[in-house]
Structure formats: C-alpha cells, structure tokens
C-alpha positions as CSV (number, residue, x, y, z in Angstrom):
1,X,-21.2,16.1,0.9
2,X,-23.2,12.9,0.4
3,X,-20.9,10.9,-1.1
4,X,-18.1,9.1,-0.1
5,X,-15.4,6.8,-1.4
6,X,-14.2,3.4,0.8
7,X,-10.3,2.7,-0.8
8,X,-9.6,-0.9,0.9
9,X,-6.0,-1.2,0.9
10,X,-5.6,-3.9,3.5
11,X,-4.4,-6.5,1.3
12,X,-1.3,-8.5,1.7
13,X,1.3,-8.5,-0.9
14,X,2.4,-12.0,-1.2
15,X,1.5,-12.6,-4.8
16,X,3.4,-9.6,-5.7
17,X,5.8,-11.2,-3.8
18,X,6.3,-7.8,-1.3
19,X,7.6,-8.0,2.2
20,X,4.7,-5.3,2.8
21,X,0.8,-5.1,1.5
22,X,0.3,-4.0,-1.9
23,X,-1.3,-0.5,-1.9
24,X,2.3,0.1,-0.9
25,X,3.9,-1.4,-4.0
26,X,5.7,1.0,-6.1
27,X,4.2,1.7,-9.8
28,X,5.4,4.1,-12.0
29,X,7.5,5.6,-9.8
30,X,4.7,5.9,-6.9
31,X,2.6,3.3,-4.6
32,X,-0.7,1.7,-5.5
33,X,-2.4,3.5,-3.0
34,X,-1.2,7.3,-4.3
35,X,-2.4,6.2,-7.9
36,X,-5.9,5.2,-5.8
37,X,-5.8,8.8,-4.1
38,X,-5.0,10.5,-7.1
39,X,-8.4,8.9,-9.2
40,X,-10.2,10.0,-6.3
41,X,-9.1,13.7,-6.8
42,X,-9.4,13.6,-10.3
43,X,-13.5,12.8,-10.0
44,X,-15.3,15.2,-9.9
45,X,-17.9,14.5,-7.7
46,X,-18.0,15.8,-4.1
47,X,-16.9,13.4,-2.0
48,X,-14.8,12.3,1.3
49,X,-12.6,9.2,0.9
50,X,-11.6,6.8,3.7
51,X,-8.6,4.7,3.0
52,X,-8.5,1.0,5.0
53,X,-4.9,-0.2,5.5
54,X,-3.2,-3.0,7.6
55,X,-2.1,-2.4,11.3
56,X,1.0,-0.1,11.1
57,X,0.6,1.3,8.4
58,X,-1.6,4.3,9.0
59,X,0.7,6.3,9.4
60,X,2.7,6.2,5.9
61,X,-0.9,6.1,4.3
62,X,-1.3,9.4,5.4
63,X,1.8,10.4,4.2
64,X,0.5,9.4,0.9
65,X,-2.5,11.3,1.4
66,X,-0.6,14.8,2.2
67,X,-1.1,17.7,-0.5
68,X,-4.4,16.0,-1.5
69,X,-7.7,18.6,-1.8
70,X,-9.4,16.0,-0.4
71,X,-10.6,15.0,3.5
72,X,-9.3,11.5,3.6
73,X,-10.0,9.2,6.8
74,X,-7.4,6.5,7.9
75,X,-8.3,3.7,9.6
76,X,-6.7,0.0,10.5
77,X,-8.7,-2.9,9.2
78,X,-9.3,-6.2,9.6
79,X,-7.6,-10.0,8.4
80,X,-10.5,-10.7,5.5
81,X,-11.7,-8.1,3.0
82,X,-15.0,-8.3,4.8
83,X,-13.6,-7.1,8.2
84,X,-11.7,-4.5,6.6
85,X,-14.5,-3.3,4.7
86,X,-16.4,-3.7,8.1
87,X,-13.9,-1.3,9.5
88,X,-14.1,1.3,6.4
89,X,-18.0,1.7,6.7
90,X,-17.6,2.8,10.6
91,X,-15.6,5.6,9.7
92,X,-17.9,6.6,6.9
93,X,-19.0,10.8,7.9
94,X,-22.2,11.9,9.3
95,X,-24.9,12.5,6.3
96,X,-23.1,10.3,3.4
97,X,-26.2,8.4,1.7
98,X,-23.8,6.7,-0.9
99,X,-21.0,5.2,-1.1
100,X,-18.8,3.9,-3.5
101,X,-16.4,0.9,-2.3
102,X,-13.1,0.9,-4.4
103,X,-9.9,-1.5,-4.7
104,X,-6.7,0.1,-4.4
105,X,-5.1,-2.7,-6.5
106,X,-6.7,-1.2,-9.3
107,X,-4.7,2.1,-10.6
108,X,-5.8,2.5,-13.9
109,X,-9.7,2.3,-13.5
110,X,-11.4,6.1,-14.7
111,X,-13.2,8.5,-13.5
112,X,-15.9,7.8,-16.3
113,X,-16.7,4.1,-14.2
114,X,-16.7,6.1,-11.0
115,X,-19.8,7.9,-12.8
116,X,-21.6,5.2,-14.3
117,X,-21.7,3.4,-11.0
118,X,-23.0,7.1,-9.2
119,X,-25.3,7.7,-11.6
120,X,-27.3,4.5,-11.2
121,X,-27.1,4.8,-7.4
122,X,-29.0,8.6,-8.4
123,X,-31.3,6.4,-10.4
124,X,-32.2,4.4,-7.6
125,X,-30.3,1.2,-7.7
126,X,-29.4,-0.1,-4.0
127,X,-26.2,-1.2,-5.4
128,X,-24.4,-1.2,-9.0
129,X,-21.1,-3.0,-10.3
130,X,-18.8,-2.3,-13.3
131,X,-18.6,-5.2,-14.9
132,X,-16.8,-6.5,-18.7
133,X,-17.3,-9.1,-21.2
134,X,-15.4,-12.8,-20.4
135,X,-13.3,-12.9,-24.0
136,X,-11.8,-16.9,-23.1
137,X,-13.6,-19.9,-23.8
138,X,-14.7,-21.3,-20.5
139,X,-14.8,-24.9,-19.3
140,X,-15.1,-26.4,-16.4
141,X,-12.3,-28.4,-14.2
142,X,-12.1,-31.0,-12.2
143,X,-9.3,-30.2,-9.4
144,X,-8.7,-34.0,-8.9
145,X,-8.0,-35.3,-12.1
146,X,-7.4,-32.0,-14.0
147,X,-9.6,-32.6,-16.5
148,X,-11.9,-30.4,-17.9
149,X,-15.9,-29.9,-19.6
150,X,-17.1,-27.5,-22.0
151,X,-20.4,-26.2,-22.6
152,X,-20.2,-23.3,-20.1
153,X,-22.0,-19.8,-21.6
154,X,-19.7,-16.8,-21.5
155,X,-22.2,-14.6,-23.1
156,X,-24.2,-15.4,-19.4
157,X,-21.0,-14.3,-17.5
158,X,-19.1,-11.0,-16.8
159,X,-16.4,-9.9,-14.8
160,X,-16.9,-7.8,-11.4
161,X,-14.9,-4.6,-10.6
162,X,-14.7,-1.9,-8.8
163,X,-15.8,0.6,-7.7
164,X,-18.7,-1.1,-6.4
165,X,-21.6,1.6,-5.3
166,X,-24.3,1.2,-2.9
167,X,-27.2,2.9,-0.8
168,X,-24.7,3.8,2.3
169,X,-27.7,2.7,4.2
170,X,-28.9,-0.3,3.3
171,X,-25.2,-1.2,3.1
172,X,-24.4,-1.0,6.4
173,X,-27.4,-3.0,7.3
174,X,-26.8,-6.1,5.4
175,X,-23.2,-5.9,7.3
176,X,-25.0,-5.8,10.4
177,X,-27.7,-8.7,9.3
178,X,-24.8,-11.3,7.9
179,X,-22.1,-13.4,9.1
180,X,-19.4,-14.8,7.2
181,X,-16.5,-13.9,4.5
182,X,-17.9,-12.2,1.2
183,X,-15.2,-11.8,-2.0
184,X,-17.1,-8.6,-2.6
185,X,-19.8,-6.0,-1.3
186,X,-22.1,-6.8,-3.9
187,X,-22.3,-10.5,-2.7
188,X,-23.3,-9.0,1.2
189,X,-26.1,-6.9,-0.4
190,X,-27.4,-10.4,-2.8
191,X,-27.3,-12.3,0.8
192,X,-29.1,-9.5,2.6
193,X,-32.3,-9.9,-0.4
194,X,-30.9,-7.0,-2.6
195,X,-31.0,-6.7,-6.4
196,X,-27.5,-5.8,-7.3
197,X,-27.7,-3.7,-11.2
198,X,-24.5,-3.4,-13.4
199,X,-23.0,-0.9,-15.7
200,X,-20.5,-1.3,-18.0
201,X,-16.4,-1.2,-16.6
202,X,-13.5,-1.1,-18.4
203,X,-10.5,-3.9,-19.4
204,X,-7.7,-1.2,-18.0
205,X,-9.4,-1.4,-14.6
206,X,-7.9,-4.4,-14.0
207,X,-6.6,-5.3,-10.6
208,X,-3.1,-6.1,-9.7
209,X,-2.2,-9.2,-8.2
210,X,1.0,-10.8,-10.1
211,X,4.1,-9.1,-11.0
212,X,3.1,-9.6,-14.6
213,X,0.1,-7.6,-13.9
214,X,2.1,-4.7,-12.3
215,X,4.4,-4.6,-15.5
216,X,0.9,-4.4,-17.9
217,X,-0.5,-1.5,-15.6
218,X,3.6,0.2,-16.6
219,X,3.1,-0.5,-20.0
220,X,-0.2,1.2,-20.6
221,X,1.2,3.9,-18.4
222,X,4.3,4.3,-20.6
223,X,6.6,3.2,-17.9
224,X,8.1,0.0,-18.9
225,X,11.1,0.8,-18.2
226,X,10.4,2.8,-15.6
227,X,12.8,2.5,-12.5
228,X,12.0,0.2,-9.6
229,X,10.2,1.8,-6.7
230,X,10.5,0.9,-3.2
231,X,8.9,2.0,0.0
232,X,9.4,0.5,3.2
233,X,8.9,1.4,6.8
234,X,10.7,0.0,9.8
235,X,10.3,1.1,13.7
236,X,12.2,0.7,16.7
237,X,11.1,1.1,20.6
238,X,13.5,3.2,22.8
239,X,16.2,1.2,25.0
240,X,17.6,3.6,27.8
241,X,20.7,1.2,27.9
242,X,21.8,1.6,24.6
243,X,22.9,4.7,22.3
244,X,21.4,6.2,19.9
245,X,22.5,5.4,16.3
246,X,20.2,7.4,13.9
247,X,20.5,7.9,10.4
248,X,24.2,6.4,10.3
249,X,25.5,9.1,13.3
250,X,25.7,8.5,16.9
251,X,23.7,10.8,18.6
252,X,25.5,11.4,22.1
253,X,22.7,11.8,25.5
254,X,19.8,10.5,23.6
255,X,18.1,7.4,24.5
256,X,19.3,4.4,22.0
257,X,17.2,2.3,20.2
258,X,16.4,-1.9,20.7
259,X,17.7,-4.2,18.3
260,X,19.1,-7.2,17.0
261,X,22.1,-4.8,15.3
262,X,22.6,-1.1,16.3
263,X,18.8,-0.2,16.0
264,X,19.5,2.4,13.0
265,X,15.9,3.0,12.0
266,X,16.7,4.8,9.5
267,X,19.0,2.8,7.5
268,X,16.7,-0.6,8.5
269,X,14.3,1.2,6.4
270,X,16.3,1.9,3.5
271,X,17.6,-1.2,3.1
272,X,14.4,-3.1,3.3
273,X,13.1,-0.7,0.6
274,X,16.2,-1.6,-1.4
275,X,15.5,-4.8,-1.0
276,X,11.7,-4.6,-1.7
277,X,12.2,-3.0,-5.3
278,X,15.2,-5.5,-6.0
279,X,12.4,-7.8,-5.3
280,X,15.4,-9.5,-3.0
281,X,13.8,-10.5,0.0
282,X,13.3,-8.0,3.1
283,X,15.3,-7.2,5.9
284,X,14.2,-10.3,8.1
285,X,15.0,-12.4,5.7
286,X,18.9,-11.3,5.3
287,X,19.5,-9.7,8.7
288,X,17.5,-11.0,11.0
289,X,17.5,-12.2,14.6
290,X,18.6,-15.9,14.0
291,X,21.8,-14.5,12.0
292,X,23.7,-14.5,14.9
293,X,26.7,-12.5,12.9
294,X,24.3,-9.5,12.8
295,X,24.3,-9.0,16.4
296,X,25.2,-5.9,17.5
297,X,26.4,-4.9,13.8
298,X,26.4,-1.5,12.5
299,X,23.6,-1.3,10.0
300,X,26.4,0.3,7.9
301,X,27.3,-3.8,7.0
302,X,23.4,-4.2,5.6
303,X,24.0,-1.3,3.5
304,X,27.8,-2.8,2.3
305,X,25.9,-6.3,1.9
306,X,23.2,-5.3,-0.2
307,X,24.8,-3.3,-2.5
308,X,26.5,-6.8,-3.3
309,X,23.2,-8.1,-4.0
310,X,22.5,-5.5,-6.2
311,X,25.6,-5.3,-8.0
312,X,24.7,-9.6,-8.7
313,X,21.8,-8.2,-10.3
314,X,22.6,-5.7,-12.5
315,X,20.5,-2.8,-10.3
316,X,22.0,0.3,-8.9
317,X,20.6,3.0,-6.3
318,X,19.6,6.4,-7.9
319,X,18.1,8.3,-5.2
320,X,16.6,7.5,-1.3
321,X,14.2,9.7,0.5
322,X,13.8,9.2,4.3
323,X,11.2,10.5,6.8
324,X,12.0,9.9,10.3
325,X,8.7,10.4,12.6
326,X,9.1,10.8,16.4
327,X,9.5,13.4,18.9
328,X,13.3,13.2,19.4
329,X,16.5,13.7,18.5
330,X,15.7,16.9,16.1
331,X,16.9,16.3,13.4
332,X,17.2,20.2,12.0
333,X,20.7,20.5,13.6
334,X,22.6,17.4,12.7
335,X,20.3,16.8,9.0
336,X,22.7,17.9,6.4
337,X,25.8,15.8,8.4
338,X,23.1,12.5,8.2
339,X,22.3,13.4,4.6
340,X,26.0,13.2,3.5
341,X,26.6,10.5,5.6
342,X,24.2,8.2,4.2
343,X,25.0,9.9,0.5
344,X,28.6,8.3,0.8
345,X,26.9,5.2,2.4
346,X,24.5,3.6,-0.3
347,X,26.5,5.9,-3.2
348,X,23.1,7.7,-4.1
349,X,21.5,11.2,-3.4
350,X,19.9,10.6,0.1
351,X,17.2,13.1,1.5
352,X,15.9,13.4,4.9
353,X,13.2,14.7,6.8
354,X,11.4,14.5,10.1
355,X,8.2,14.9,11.2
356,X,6.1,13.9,14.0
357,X,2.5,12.4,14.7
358,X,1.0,15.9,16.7
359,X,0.9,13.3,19.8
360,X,-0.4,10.2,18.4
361,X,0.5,6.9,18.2
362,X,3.8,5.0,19.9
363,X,5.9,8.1,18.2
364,X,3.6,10.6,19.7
365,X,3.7,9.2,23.1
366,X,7.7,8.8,22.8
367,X,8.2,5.1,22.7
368,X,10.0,5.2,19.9
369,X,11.3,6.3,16.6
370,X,9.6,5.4,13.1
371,X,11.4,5.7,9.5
372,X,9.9,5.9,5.9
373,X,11.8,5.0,3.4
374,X,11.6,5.6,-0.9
375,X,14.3,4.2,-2.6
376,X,14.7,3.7,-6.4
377,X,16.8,1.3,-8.2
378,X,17.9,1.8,-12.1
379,X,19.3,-1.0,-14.0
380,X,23.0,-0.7,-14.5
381,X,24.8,0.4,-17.8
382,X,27.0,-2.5,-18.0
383,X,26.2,-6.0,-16.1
C-alpha cells in the first residue's frame, strides 16, 4: 500500500461558532470528520489514512474511526495548519510514495477528485490541486478606505481544494527545507522550487467554515431539516476526597471525581453537547468556575437549567448517547439504573456505554474518567 490519505482535522471551530473544533461539528446527523472517514472508504484506491486532530481529542476521533475497513492513524497536531500537517506526515507508514493531503471541513468532495488528483501524481506530477472556476467579478480593495478597483482577470484565477496530492517524498523534504506558516501544501512545495499541476475540482467540495456553509452542505445532502447534532466530550481527574457521582448515581467506595460542581462527567458532557447543537454557548460559559452558585451543585441543576434554555428556543432533546471511557467503576452492573436515571433526567431516550483506552492515555493509567457525549435536538411542535 503506497498510498496514503492525511485528513487534517485540527482546526478550531470558532467561525462555526463551536465550543470544540470543527471536524467534530455535527452534519446530517454525524460529525465532519465521520463524513471525511467515510469518503475515504468509499475510494477505491488502496490506501492508509491518518487523521490530525487537536490535543484531547484523539481519543473520540478514533471513536469515529471504529467499524471502518480501513487502518487509520491518530495523532495530535499542532496550533497552525502547517504544524499540524507537519505532525500528519511523521506518522505517514513505511513504503507510502504518495500522498494525498485532505481537509476534513470539506464533506461533500467525491471520490472522482480523489482520482484526478492520483492519477496525475501516476503521471508524474510532484504535486497536483483540484481547483474551480472564480464565477464573481473581482476587484480589488483598499482595507483603509474601503474602496475598491476593477480590472482584475478571473479567467487567470481559480480556486484551490483539496485533496491536494503530492510525491510523499519530495513532500516531506520541502517541510524539512522551509520555515514559516503556508495556507496550503501546495504553497510549501512552490517555496521548495516545485511545479505544482491542477486538475479540475468540483463546486460541492466546498469547505465549511460559517454556519450558512454547514446548512448548504444539509441542503445538497437532503437534510435541511435535519435535527441538530451535538457531540461533546468532557473529563474529570480522580479526587480521593470526594465521592463518586457518575452518570447521575452515587457510586458508594469509588474514588470521586474533582470539580467545580459534583464532577458528573457524564452529565458535564451531555449538557455541553446540548448546548453545542442549541448553538447556546458551552458548559464554561453557563456553569463555570466564577459562578460561584454552581459550587458543589448537582449537575442534575445544569440539566434542569438547560432544558430552560431550550424550551426559550423552541428545541427539544430526542435521544443522548454516552460513552464513559476509564478503567473504573464498571458500569455493566449499575448501566440500566444510570440509563433510566438520566432517561427521566433530560426527558429523552439516554444510552450508555463504557469502554476503556487498553492502557493508554490519563484513562488508561487511572487518573481519571472521560465521557462522550451525542445528543440531538428537534425543533418543538408548538413554540
């Protein structure tokens, strides 16, 4: 297998206005990044995928990844595109002499671009971009005054996507030989004295980076209307002192967790997912350490309080699904007591499951307790 597929999903997701980066915004009823996963089973070239994701967030990436027929490597990258990127390329496997470098922010490109780009790195180009046709009158602006010149030549100009393929080593190389942020791969190969050939992309590969953008990838997807997705992950450290409140139950002779409240994990992360899909905020925002009224609270009132918010804005919970990684309490004995419990809590079907990291991580070495959360949100009948 010679071939291999960088997804950077690093990015924050501030524009999208998300408390959490945006390969992990919902879409269609699943994040970004499984859209991104799911393209790169559907091509049908061999080929290993390695996914780049922001600190923490390695392990719900792989979550992502689980069922797929693919080997997919997770690693942590950097604070630029660059150094994430950077980060991907080390992690490439032994023998891969191409490699394709792909945006998780863009769900909708085909597999047919993934094979114009890999068919031109078969024909010898040292690197190759999608590109499509600037439609809109250009002119240039000055950022002063505001205003603007014409006489700019769109029939010269294109725009750049992704996947961007390259010559895995003459890739690395021009890493290795240059300094400084890049917007895209293609720009590190032109600085390192590489011709960079295009082929043509397509207008649905168009990468997300407004909310307005999110709801013209549902469209073309047939979801308009589709529910509102949220995922969210929230983690705890162990506190000997305290007790254990998991999941809404008290779990008596286990070791508690820290926190501003009670240290629920479990319902920190479904509320913040709540919140996320609501596009309300996050949990720092509402319940955080400077609300001094939150001290010590059961996370039972974050629940009560954003239902409020929801019920303001005409949204309603239709189902949660939880994952609790760590290496204690099991959860097998006590999961159908939690399940009803939090059923009765946030008035929705609530599902739970545990899992743990085989030994890795903070989980694996038992400093703590991680939660998943997947919550989605329906607009109500009557508002």
């Amino acid at each position: 297998m010679n071939t291999a597929l960088v997804i950077v999903a690093a990015g924050s997701g501030q524009r999208l206005g998300s408390s959490f980066p945006k390969a992990f915004v919902g879409l269609a009823g699943k994040p970004l990044l499984r859209h991104a996963l799911e393209q790169a089973v559907s091509w049908h070239i061999p080929h290993s995928v390695v996914v780049v994701v922001p600190e923490g967030w390695v392990e719900p990436a792989r979550a992502l990844a689980q069922g797929l027929v693919l080997p997919v490597t997770v690693v942590v990258g950097g604070d630029t595109r660059t150094a994430s990127v950077r980060q991907g390329l080390q992690a490439l496997p032994e023998g891969v002499t191409r490699v394709l470098i792909h945006d998780a922010a863009r769900p909708l490109m085909t597999p047919s671009v993934f094979d114009r780009v890999h068919s031109a790195l078969e024909a010898g180009s040292a690197a190759v971009i999608p590109v499509v046709p600037v439609v809109d009158t250009l002119v240039t602006r000055d950022s002063t005054t505001g205003a603007t010149e014409g006489g700019v030549d769109r029939d010269a100009l294109v725009g750049v996507q992704t996947p961007q393929g390259f010559d895995a080593g003459l890739l690395l190389a021009a890493y290795e030989s240059v300094t400084g942020e890049f917007t895209d791969d293609a720009e590190v190969m032109r600085s390192a004295g590489h011709r960079v050939d295009s082929v043509e992309g397509e207008s649905a590969g168009f990468k997300i980076t407004y909310p307005q953008d999110l709801e013209r990838a549902a469209s073309l997807l047939g979801h308009s209307h589709t529910p509102l997705v949220g995922f969210a992950m929230d983690v705890h450290a162990f506190d000997d002192e305290s007790p254990l409140y998991l999941a809404g139950l008290v779990w008596p002779g286990e070791k508690g967790l820290s926190g501003h409240s009670d240290g629920d994990v479990v319902i920190h992360a479904i509320v913040d997912a709540v919140l996320q899909a609501a596009s309300l905020g996050d949990l720092g925002h509402h319940f955080g350490s400077d609300r001094a009224e939150f001290a010590g609270a059961p996370s039972s009132v974050f629940v009560e309080h954003t239902r409020g918010l929801l019920l303001e804005a005409g949204l309603v919970i239709s189902s949660v699904g939880v994952q609790v990684v760590g290496n204690s309490p099991k959860l097998a004995s006590r999961r159908l007591e939690a399940e009803q419990h939090l059923t009765a809590l946030v008035g929705a079907p609530v599902s739970l499951s545990a899992t743990t990291t085989d030994g890795l991580g903070f989980t694996g070495r038992g400093e703590g307790i991680a939660a998943v959360a997947n919550v989605v949100l329906r607009r109500a009948t009557h508002h």
